[in-house]
Each structure stands twice: as C-alpha cells, then as structure tokens.
VOGU-3710 file (C-alpha; in Angstrom, 3 decimals, decimal comma):
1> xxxxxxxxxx> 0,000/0,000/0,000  1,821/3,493/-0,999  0,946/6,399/1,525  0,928/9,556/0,621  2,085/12,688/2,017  0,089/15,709/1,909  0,665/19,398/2,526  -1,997/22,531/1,852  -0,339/25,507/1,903  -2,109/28,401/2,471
11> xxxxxxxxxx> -1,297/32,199/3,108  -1,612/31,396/6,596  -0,840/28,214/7,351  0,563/25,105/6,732  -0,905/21,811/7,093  -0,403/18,445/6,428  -0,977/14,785/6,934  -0,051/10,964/5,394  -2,592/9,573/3,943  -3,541/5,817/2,631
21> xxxxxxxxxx> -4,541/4,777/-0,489  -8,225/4,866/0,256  -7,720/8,487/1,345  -8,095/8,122/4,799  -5,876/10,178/7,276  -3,385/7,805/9,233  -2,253/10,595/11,402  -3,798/13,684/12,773  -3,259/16,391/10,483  -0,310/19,071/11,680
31> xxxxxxxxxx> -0,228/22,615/11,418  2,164/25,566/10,845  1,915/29,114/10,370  3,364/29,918/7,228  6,449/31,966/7,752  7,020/35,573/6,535  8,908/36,520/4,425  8,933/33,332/2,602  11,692/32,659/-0,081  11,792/29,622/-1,743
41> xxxxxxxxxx> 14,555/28,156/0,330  12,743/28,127/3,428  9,157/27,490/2,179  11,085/23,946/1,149  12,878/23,650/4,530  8,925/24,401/6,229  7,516/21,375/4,317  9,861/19,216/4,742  10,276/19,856/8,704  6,413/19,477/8,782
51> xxxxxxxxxx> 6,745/15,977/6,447  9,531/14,580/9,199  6,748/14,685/12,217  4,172/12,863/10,523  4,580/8,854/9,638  6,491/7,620/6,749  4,848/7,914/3,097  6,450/6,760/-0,296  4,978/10,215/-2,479  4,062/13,678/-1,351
61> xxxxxxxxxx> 1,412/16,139/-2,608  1,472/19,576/-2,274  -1,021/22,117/-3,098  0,011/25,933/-3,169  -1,557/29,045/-3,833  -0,902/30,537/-7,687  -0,550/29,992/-11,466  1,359/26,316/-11,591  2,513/24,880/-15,013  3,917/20,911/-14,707
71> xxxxxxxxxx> 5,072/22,327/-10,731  7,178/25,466/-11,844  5,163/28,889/-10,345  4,864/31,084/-13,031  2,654/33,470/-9,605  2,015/33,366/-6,504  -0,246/36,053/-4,960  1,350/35,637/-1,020  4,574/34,800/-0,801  5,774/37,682/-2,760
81> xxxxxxxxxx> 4,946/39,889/0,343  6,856/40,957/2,902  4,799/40,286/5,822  2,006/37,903/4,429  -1,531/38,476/2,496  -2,157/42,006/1,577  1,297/43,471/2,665  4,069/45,595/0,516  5,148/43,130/-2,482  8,864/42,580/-2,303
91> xxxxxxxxxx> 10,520/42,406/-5,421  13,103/40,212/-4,680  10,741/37,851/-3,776  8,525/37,794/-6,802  11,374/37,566/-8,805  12,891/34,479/-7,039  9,195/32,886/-7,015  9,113/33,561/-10,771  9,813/30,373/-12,440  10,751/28,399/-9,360
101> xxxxxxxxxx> 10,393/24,623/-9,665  8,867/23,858/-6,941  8,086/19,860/-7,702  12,308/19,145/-8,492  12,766/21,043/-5,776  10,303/19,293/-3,569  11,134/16,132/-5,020  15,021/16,618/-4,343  14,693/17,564/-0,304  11,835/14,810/-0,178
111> xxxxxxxxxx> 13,521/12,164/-1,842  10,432/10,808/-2,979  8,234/11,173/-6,260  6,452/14,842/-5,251  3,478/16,338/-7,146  2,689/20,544/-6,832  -0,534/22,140/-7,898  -2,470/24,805/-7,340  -4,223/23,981/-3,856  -7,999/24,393/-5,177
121> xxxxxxxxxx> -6,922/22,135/-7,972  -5,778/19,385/-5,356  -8,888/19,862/-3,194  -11,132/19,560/-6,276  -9,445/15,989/-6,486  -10,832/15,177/-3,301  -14,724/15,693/-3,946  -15,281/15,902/-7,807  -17,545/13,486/-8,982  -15,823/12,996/-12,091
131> xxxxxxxxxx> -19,499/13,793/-14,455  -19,993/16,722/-16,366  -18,386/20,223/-15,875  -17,616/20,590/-12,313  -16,191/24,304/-10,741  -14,777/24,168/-7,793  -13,715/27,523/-5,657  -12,356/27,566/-2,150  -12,792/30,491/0,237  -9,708/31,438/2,542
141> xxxxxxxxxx> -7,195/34,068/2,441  -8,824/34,889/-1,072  -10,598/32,862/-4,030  -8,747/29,510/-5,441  -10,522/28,270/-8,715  -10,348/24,374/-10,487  -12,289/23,579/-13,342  -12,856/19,651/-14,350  -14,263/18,211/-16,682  -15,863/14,483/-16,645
151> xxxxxxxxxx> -13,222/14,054/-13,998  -9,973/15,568/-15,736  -8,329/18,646/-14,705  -8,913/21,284/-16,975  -5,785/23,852/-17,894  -5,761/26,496/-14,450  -7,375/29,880/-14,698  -6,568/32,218/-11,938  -9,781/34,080/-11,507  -8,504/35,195/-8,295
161> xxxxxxxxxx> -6,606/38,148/-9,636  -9,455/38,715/-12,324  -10,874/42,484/-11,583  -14,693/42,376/-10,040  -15,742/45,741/-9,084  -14,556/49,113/-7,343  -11,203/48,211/-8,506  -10,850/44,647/-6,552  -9,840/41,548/-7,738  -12,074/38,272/-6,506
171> xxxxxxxxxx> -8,951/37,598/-4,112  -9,749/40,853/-2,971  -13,831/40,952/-3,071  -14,567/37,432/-1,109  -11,037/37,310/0,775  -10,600/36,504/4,571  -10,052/40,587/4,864  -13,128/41,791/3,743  -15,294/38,553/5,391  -14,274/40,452/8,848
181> xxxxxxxxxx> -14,845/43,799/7,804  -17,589/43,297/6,820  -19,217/40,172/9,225  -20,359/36,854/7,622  -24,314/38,330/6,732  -22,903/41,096/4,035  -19,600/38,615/3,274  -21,875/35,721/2,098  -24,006/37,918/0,276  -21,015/38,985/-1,749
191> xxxxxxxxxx> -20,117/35,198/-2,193  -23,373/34,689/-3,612  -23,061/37,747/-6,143  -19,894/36,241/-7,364  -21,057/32,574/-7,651  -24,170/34,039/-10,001  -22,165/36,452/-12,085  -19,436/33,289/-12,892  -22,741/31,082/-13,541  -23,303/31,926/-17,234
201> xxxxxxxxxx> -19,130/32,014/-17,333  -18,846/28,658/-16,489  -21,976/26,851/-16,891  -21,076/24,521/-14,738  -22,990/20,966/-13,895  -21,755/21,732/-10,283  -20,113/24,273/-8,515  -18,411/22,885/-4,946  -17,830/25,459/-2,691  -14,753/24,726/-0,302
211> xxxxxxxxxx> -11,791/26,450/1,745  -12,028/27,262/5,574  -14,306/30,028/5,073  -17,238/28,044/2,964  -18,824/26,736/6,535  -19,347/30,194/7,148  -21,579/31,086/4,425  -25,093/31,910/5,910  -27,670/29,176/5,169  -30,071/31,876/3,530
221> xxxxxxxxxx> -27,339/33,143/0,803  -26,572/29,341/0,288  -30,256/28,485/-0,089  -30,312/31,013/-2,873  -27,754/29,582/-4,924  -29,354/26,841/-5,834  -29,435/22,883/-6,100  -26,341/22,950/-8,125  -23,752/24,481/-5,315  -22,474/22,297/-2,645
231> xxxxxxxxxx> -20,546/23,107/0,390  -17,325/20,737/0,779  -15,531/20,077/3,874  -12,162/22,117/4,113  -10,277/18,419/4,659  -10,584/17,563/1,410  -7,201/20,024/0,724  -5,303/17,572/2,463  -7,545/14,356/0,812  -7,475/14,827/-2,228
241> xxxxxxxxxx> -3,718/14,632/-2,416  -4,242/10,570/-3,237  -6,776/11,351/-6,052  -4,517/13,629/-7,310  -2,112/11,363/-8,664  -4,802/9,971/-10,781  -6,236/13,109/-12,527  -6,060/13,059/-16,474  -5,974/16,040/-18,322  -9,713/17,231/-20,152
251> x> -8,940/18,164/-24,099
//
C-alpha cells in the first residue's frame, strides 16, 4: 500500500498529513503558520520539517496558492509579500518565485516522487464526482478556482486576480479581509453575487464550494444559490492529495 504525504499551503498556514490509499488520514493532520517573508529556500525547509513529524509515506502532494505549469510557479499572490496576504510586495521575492520549480525542488529535499498544484486544484481531487463540468472555488485568504471536466483537470485559470468591481480583484472581493470587515451576513451575500455572475461564465454541472471560510456562508445566501452548489468540507485540501495522482488532463 503506498501512503501519501500531503501538505496545503495556504497564506496562513501550513498543514499536512499521510494519507492511505483509500484516502483516509493515518495521522492527525499538523499545522504551521506559514512563515514571513517566505523565499523559496525556506518554504522547502517548512515542508519538509512538517513531512519529518508525521509517519512515513512513499509520495508527497502539495497544493500551493498561484498559477502552476507541470510544478514550476509562473505566480504566486502571497509569498511575494513581505509580511504575508495584503502586505508591501517585495521584489526580490517575486522575482525568485518567478519560475521556481517547486516539484524538483520538492522532489530533491523529499527524496520521494512529489506532485505541486495549485491547492484548489488538489482539493477539487478530493470531492469531484468525475461527471460533467464541475467548478470548484475555495474560500480562505482569497478565491482559489479548479475547473474539471468528466473528472480531468482542466488547464488552471486564476480568476482570483481577475478584476470584479470598485477596482478589486475576486482575491480581494470574497477574501478573509473583507469577510471580517464586513461580518459573515454582508460577506456571504457577496459570495453569492460572485457565484451568479461566474454562472453563465462557467456553466457549470456543479459548482463545490470549499476552503475554511465556505462553513461560514449563511444558510439563507446558500439556499439562494441553488441545487447545483455544494458546500465541501475544508479536509478535502489535504484528501485529495491521493486522487490527485490519478487526474487526467480534459482536451
């Protein structure tokens, strides 16, 4: 049986777990803050520190925020910043982030066959039902996006920098920043304003709503959505590390 390690990153923390091939946890999932500032060096030397207190695994997943191509960043919206989400850029940092390879890298300090993606793409993995056109956006520090279709992993499209009104981008709009400025009520109505204006974008057979902040969504602003959007449980970042290794490519 291979067991696979798995680490969300996120612009605030860290976490991680092993994982069998079934997908269930076989060890309580850990947690780190995610150091600032964050070169590459060190965001390798955090994963790896996290990967030695959890059981042994033969492959690792790991899901980060950001444009991805075949595990080199091509952007990453948060650790570019000085002192985390929504700080001063640094332009040192963006321009070591810029083209980084994160899966040899991985891969090398792991020792182990590693996989990187963008972390809505890997928690997609973990709930899609692998029918139809399936949208999947998580709700944290700002707005991860993964589209599949009929089960495969369509090319990524990072709508979280996209512009949406007043001069903010979705990260932005929906983002953990503006959920406590403005209090969950007025926050999930905003959530619900974006998930109808991407409707006719997407046309999507079903839209899975994940991400730490999802479960805070108000029932009545879910209700409204419709039969078609689906609350996910924020696990399923570090679960759908196994069924990531299995996703094909749609054409």
């Amino acid at each position: 049986m291979a067991f696979t390690l798995t680490i969300d990153c996120g612009g605030g923390g860290i976490k991680g777990s092993v994982l069998d091939e079934a997908g269930t946890m076989r060890a309580q999932p850990l947690r780190v803050p995610t150091p600032y500032p964050l070169p590459p060096d060190l965001f390798v030397k955090t994963l790896t520190q996290l990967g030695e207190r959890l059981p042994a695994h033969d492959r690792v997943t790991v899901g980060m925020p950001g444009m991805l191509r075949h595990g080199v960043v091509v952007a990453t919206p948060h650790y570019i910043t000085r002192s985390g989400p929504r700080t001063k850029i640094d332009p040192e940092l963006q321009e070591a982030w810029f083209g980084f390879d994160a899966r040899t890298a991985l891969e090398d300090a792991f020792g182990r066959p590693t996989l990187v993606l963008n972390d809505a793409e890997v928690h997609g993995a973990g709930v899609v039902a692998g029918a139809g056109c399936e949208l999947v956006l998580t709700l944290g520090t700002g707005l991860g996006c993964a589209l599949f279709d009929g089960g495969a992993l369509a090319p990524h499209l990072e709508m979280s920098q996209a512009p949406v009104r007043w001069g903010m981008s979705y990260d932005t709009y929906i983002g953990e920043h503006e959920r406590r400025r403005l209090g969950d009520a007025l926050w999930s109505r905003r959530v619900r304003n974006v998930v109808e204006g991407l409707r006719p974008v997407f046309l999507w057979d079903r839209l899975y709503l994940g991400g730490g902040n999802s479960r805070l969504i108000t029932a009545t602003q879910l209700a409204r959505m419709g039969d078609d959007v689906v609350v996910v449980p924020n696990t399923a970042g570090i679960v759908g590390g196994v069924r990531a290794w299995t996703l094909g490519t749609a054409r």
